[in-house]
DRENGU-52861 format. One record per atom (N, C-alpha, C, O): x, y, z. Coordinates in pm, whole numbers, padded with zeros to 5 digits, always signed. Layout:
# residues N
XYZ...
//
This chain:
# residues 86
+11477+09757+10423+11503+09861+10327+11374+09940+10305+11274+09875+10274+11366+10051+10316+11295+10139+10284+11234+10177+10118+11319+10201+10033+11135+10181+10092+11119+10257+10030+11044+10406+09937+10928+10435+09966+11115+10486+09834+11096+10599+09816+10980+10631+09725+10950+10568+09623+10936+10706+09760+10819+10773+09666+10799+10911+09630+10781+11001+09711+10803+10924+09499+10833+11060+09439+10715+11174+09359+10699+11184+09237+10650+11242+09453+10585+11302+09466+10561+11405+09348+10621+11512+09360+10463+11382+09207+10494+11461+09081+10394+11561+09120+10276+11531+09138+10451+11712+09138+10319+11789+09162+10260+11821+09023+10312+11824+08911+10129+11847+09070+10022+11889+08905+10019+12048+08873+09975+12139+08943+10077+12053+08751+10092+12163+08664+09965+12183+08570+09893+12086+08590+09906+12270+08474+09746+12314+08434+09833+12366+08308+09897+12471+08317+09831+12275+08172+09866+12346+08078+09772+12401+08013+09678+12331+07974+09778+12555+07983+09666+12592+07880+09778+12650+07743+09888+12704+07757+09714+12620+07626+09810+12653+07543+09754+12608+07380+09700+12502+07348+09794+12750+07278+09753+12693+07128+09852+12687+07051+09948+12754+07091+09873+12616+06926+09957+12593+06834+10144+12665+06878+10213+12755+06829+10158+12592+06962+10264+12556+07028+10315+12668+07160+10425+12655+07215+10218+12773+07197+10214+12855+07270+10126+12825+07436+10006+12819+07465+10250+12812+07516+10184+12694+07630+10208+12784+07759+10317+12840+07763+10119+12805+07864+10096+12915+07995+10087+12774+08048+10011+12694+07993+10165+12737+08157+10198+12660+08276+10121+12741+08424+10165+12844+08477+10028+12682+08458+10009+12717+08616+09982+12658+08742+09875+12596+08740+10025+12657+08820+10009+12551+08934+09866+12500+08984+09781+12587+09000+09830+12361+09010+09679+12307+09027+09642+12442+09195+09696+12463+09304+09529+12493+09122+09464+12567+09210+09449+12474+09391+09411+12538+09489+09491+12306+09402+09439+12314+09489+09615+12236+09558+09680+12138+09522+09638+12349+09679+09797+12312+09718+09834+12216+09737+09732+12159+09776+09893+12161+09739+10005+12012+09723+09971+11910+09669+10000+11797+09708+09881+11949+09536+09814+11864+09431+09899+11802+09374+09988+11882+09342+09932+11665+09330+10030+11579+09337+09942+11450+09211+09825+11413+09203+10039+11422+09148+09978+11262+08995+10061+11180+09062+10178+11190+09099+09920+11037+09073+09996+10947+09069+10008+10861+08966+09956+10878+08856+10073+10774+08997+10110+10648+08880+10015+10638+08792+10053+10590+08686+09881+10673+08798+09788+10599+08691+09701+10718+08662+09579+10719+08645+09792+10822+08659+09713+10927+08573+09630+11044+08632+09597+11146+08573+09603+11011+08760+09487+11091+08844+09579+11174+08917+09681+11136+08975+09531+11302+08908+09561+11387+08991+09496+11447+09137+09399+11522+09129+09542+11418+09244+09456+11487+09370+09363+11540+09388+09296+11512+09488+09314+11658+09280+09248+11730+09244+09101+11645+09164+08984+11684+09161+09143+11560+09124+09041+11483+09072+09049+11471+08875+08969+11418+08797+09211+11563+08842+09187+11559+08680+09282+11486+08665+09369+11446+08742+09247+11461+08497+09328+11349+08440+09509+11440+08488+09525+11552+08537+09598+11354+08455+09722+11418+08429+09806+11319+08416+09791+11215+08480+09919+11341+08323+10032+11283+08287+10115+11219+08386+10200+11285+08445+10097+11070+08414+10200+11045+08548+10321+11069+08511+10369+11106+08619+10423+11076+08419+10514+11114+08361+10626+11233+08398+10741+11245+08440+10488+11331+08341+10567+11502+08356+10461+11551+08489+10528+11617+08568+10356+11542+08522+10253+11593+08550+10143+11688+08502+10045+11738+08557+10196+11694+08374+10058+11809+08330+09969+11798+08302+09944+11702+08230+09882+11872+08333+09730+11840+08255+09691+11911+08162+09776+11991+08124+09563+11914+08089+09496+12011+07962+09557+11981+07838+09580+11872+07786+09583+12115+07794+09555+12082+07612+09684+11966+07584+09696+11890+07488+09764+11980+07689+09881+11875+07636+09828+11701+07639+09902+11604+07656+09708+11702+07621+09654+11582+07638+09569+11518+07593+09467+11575+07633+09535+11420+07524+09473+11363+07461+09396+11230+07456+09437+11129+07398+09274+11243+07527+09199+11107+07559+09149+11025+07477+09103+11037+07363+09168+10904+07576+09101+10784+07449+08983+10810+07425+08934+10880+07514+08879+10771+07303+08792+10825+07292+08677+10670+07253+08556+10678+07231+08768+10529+07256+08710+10406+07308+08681+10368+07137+08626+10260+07115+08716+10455+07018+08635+10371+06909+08789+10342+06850+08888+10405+06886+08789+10239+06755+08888+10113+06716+08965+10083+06852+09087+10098+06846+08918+10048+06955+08955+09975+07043+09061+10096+07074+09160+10027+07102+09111+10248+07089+09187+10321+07161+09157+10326+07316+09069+10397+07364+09220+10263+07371+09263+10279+07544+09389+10377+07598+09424+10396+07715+09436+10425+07492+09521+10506+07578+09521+10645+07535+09496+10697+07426+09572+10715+07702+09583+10881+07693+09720+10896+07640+09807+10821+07684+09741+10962+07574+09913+11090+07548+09880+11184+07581+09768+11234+07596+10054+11242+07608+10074+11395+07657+10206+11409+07622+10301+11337+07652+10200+11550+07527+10279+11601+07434+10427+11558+07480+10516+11581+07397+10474+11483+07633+10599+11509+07635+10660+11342+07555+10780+11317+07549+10552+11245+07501+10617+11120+07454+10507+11005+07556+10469+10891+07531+10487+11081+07656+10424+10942+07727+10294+10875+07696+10202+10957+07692+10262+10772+07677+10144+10712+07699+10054+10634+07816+10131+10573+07889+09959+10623+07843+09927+10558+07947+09766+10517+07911+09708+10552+07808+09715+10442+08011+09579+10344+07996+09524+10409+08142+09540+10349+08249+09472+10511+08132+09396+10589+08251+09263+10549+08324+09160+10565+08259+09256+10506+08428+09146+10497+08490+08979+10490+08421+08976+10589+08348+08873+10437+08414+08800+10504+08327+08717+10609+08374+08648+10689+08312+08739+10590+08521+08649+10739+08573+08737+10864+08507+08685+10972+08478+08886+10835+08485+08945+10945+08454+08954+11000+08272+08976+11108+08218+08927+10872+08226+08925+10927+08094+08799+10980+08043+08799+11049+07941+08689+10952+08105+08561+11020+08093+08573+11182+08142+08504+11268+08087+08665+11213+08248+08636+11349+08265+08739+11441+08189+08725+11563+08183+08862+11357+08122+08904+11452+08035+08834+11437+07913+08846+11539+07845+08760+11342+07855+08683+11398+07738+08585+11518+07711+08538+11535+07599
//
């Protein structure tokens, strides 16, 4: 049996108080995987795929390990990766 793998391409949210511009990762067939990293080298939502303001890094004080992104998801990101979205 085979199996499938589902390819989330990376979207670049820029956006303020609920006003959000979607644009495709400048670098082509930029793709998130499972643990947050995007092709490109930025954090992103394995979830939805987006990256930027929809996102919110751990910042390591009272013991916070995890990233959100506005669509509900949480995750425990890489730490090379949560250093470069801070």
């Amino acid at each position: 049996m085979s199996s499938i793998t589902i390819a989330i391409p990376h979207m670049k949210v820029h956006g303020f108080s609920g006003d959000h511009l979607l644009e495709r990762c400048e670098d082509q067939g930029c793709t998130v995987d499972g643990s947050g990293q995007a092709g490109c080298g930025r954090v992103a939502c394995p979830n939805c795929g987006f990256s930027g303001s929809n996102l919110s890094a751990p910042d390591g004080f009272d013991g916070d390990t995890l990233a959100r992104c506005d669509c509900g998801y949480a995750w425990i990101p890489a730490p090379d990766s949560a250093r470069a979205a801070a």
